[in-house]
C-alpha positions in Angstrom: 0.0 0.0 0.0 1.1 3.8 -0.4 4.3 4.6 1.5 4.3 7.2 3.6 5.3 11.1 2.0 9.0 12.4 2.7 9.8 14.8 4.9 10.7 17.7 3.0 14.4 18.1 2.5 15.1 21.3 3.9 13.1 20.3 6.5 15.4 17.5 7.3 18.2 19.6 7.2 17.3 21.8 9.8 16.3 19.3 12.1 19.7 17.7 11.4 21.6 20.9 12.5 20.1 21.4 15.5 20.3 17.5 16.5 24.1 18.0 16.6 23.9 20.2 19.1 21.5 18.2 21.2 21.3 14.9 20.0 20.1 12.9 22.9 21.8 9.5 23.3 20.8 6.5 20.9 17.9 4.0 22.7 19.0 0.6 24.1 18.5 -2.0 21.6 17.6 -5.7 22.4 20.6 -7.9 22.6 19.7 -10.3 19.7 21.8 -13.5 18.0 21.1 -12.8 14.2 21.5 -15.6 11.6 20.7 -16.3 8.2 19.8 -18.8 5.8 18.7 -19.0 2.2 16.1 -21.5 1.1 14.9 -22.5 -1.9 18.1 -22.5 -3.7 18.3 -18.8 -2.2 15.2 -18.0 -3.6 13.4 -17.3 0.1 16.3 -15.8 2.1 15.5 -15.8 5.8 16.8 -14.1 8.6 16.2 -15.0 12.4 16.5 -12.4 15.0 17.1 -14.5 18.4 16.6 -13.3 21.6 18.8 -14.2 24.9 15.5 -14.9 26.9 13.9 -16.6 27.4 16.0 -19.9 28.1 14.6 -22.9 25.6 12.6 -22.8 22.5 10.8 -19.9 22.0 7.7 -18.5 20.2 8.3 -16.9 16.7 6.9 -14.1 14.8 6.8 -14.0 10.6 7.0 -10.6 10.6 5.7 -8.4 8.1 4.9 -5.6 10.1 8.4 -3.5 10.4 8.4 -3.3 14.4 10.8 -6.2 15.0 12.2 -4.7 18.3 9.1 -4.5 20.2 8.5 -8.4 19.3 12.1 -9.2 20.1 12.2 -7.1 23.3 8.9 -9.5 24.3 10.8 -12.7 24.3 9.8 -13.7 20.6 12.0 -15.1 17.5 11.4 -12.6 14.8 11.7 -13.9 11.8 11.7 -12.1 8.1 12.0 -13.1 4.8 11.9 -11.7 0.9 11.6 -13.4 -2.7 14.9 -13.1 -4.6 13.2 -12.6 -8.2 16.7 -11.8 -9.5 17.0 -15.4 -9.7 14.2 -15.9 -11.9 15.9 -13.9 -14.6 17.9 -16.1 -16.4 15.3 -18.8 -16.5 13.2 -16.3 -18.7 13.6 -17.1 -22.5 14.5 -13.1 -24.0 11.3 -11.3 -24.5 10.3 -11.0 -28.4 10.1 -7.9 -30.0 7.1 -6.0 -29.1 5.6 -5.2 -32.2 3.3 -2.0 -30.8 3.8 -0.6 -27.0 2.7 -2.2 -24.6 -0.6 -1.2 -23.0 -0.8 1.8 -20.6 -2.1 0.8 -17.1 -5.8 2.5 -17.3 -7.4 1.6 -13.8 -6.5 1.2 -10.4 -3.5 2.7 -8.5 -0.1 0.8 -7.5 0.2 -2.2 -7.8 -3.1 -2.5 -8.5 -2.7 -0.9 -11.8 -3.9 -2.8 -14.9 -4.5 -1.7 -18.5 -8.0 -3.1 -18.3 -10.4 -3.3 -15.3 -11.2 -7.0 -16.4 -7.8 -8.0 -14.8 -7.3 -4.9 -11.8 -4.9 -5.9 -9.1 -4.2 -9.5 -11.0 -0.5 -8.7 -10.3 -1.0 -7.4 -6.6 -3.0 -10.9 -5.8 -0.5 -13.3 -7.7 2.6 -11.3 -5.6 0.1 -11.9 -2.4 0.2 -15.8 -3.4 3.4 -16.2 -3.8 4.6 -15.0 -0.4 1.8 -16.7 1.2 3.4 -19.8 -0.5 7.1 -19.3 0.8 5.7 -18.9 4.2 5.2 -22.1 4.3 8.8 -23.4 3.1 10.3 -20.7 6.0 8.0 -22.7 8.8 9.4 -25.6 7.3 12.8 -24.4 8.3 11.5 -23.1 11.9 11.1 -26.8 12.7 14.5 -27.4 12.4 15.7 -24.6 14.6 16.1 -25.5 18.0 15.4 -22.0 19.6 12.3 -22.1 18.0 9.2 -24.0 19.7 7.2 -25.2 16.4 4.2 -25.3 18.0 3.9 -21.1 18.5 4.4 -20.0 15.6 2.9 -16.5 14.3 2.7 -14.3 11.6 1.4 -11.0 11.4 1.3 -8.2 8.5 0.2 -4.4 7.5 -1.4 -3.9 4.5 0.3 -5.5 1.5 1.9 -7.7 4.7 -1.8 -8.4 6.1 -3.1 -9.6 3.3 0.1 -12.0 2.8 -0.7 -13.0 6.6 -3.7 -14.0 6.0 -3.7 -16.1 2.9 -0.6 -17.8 4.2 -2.9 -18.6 7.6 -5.7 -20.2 5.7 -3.4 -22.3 4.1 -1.3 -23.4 6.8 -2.8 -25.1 9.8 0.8 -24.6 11.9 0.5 -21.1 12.4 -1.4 -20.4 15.7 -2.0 -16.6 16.4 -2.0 -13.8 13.3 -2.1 -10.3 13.4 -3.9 -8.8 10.2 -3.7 -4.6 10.2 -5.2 -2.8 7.4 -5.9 -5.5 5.3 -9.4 -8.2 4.6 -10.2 -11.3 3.6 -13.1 -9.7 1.0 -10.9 -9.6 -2.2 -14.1 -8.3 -4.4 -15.2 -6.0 -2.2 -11.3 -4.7 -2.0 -11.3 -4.5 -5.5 -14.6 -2.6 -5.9 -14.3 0.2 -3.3 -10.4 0.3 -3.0 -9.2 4.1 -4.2 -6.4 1.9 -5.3 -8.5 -0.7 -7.4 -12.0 0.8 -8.7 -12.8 3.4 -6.3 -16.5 2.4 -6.4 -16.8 1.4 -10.1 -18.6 -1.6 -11.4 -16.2 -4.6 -11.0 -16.3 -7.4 -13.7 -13.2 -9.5 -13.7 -12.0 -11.7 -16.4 -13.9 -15.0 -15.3 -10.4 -16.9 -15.1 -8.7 -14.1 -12.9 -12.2 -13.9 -10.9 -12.1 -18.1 -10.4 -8.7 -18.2 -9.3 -9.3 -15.1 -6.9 -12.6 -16.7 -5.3 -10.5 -20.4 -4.4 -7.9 -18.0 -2.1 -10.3 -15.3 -0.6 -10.1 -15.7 2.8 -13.9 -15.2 3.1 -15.1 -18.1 0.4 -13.0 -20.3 3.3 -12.8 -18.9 6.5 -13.3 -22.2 8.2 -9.5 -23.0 7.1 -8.7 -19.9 10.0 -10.0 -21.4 12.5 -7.0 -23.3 14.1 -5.3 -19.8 14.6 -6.0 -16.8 16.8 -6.3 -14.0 14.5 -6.9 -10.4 15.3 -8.4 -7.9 12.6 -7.4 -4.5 13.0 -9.2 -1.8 10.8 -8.8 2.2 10.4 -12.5 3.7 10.0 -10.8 6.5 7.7 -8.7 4.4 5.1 -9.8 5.0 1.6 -6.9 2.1 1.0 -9.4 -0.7 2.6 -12.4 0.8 3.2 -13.8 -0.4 6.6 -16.8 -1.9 5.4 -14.8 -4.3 3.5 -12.8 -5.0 7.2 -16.2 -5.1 8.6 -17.8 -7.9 6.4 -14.4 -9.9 6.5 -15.2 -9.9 10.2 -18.6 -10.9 10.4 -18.2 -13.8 8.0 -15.0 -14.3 10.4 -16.7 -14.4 13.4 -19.7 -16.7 12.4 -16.8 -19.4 11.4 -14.8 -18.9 14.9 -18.4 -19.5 16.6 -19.3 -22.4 14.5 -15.8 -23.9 15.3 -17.0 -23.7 19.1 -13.3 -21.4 19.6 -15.0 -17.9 19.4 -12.5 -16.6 22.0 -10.0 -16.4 19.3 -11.1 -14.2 16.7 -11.5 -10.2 17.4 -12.2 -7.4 15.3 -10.7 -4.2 16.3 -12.0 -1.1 14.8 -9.3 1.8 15.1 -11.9 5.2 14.5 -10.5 7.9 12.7 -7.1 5.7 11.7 -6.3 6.1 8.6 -3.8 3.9 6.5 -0.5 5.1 7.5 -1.0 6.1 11.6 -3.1 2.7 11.7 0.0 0.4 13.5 0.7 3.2 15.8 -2.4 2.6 17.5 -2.6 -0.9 17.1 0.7 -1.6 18.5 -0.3 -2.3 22.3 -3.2 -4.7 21.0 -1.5 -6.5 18.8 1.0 -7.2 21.5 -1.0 -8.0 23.5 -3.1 -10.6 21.4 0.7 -12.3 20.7 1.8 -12.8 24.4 -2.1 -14.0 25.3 -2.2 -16.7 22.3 1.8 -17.8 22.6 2.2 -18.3 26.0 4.0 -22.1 26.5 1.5 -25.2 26.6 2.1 -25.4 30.0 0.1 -22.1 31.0 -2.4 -21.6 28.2 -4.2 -18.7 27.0 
């Protein structure tokens, strides 16, 4: 989703100045062991962020929400990842001439741009899938790491990073607590409001794209999130995922947590006036929370 707007240069430059006179002393980070791996060939390079305590296997965090100290400085493995695509490069036969240019992107914003609103945000939901996919080959390699106890293992995401979250949730049944932030499960809905996809115009998808988009929405299957905790967290102002999307994802969420007799572990937290940018600063404290209730050992429960 958008990133946030530079500060302005000068800005910057004044505010550097007058921080060499008074800079105050840097914060204490968390002591951490940090290793790395590459799997897949080094397609799916990981990196592991290991704290000193606690003593034993501990609980880690697929994180793809950018505040890795605050999970690390809670006792959790943070673990990231990325999808070396340079790889992929010389597998790809040349490209043949084109023989007129190629198609200017006429809908939707970002990656959600496509030259024809048959296919909008066809490459934002294949990238989605393809992370979702690794996640599994990295929890593959957390059952091999000693420091790690396999059986709390979480994942949690912002935006583009929720909605990788999630779909990599659904699909696999080891992950036991996710945070989802700014992001749903209601892929059409998402697609139709979105001020990045249609902003509100008719949607009519290519009826392959719309097939293969209805077997991963989270919504079409939310029985498959059941075996996790998973907290929803929503801004009522983000014209990125407009909250009646977040709200429907929940209420279909909710009825599939109650069916499941486990309704304790779904909540849906509506953040009013958040927009898409502030929305983690004000879900930080819950989100924590949610992780330490839902990974504490087997011994003590939630």
């Amino acid at each position: 989703m958008p990133l946030r707007l530079p500060v302005a240069v000068l800005c910057a430059a004044c505010l550097a100045a007058c921080a060499r006179t008074a800079a105050p002393p840097p914060a204490p980070t968390t002591p951490k062991d940090v290793r790395v791996v590459e799997l897949e060939n080094g397609f799916v390079p990981v990196r592991l962020e290991v704290p000193p305590a606690p003593a034993g296997p501990k609980p880690a965090m697929i994180s793809l929400l950018g505040e890795n100290d605050t999970i690390l400085a809670a006792g959790m493995v943070v673990v990231t990842y990325r999808l070396n695509w340079e790889l992929l490069k010389g597998l790809r036969p040349p490209p043949e001439p084109a023989a007129s240019p190629a198609p200017k992107n006429t809908v939707g914003a970002w990656l959600l741009a496509s030259p024809t609103p048959k296919t909008v945000g066809q490459g934002y939901f294949g990238l989605i899938a393809a992370n979702a996919d690794a996640v599994s080959t990295v929890i593959d390699y957390l059952g091999t790491v000693p420091d790690v106890d396999p059986t709390r293992i979480a994942i949690g995401g912002t935006s583009t990073g929720g909605f990788i979250a999630l779909q990599a949730t659904a699909a696999d049944a080891r992950i036991r607590t996710a945070v989802i932030i700014a992001a749903c499960g209601d892929y059409h809905r998402f697609l139709h409001l979105s001020s990045l996809g249609m902003n509100g115009e008719p949607l009519d998808l290519d009826p392959t794209y719309d097939r293969r988009l209805r077997e991963r929405e989270p919504i079409r299957h939310a029985a498959r999130l059941t075996h996790a905790a998973l907290l929803l967290v929503s801004g009522t102002e983000d014209p990125a995922i407009p909250i009646s999307c977040a709200r429907d994802t929940a209420r279909i969420f909710a009825s599939a947590y109650r069916r499941a007799g486990v309704p304790e572990r779904f909540r849906f937290v509506p953040v009013e006036g958040a927009g898409h940018n502030d929305i983690w600063e004000r879900a930080r404290g819950e989100s924590l929370a949610w992780l330490q209730r839902w990974l504490q050992p087997p011994s003590v429960g939630p």
